[in-house]
C-alpha positions, 0 to 999 in steps of 0.5 A, spaced: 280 315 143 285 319 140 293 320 141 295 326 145 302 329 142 305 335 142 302 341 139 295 338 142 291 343 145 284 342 149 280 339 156 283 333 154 290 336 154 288 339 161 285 332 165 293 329 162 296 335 164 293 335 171 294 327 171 301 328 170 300 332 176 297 327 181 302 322 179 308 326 181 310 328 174 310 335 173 307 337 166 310 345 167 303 349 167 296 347 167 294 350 160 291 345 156 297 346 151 301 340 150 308 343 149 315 340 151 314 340 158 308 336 158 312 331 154 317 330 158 313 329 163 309 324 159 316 320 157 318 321 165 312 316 167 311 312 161 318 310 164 316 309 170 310 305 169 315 300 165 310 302 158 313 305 151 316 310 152 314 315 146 312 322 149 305 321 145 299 319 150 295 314 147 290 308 150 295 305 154 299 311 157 291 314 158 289 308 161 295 308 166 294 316 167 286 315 169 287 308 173 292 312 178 297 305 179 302 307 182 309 307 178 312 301 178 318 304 181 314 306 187 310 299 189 312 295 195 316 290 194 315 282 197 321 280 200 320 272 202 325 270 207 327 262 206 324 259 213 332 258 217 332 266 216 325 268 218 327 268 225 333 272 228 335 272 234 339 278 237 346 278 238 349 277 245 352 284 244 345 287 244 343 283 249 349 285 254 348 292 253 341 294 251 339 297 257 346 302 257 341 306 253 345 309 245 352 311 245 351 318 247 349 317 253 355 311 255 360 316 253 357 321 257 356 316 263 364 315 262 365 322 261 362 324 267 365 318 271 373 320 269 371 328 272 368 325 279 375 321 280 380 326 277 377 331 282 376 326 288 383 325 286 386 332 288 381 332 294 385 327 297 392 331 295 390 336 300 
């Protein structure tokens, strides 16, 4: 296997390029030439696949390239809760008001409620 730099050009340059692509790593035009923006874009997910950083594709950024791993960056992550916090138990706030609706409704509720008595208000004036 050969190592891809700048300068290199050909159908492998292109499959590169067009695996950059897939992965989310914008290698400028599909061209087959590998120019700066192929390397930046090589280095981009050299990073972010937590190898080497050195712009130059070789075995191991190739291998990453053509086995479609997701970025380190964009694996889901495994959060384990110890046992005591696995359980959560609502507030007694959200107990209380959880049939109110959301808070645009509650203050339109309100709203609604202090113009019918402001007008009963003068009703019972005249």
């Amino acid at each position: 296997m050969s190592n891809y730099s700048v300068g290199a050009q050909g159908s492998d340059v292109m499959k590169i390029q067009q695996a950059l692509q897939l992965a989310g790593f914008s290698p400028g035009p599909i061209d087959g030439k590998f120019g700066l923006q192929t390397k930046t874009a090589v280095q981009s997910f050299q990073s972010a696949q937590g190898i080497a950083i050195d712009g130059i594709v070789g075995p191991v950024t190739w291998g990453k390239l053509l086995s479609g791993t997701p970025p380190i960056s964009e694996r889901p992550q495994t959060i384990t809760l110890p046992a005591s916090e696995s359980t959560v138990r609502p507030s007694v706030f959200s107990n209380l008001f959880s049939g109110l609706g959301n808070t645009a409704s509650i203050l339109g509720l309100g709203l609604g409620l202090v113009v019918f008595l402001g007008m009963k208000k003068r009703r019972g004036r005249r």
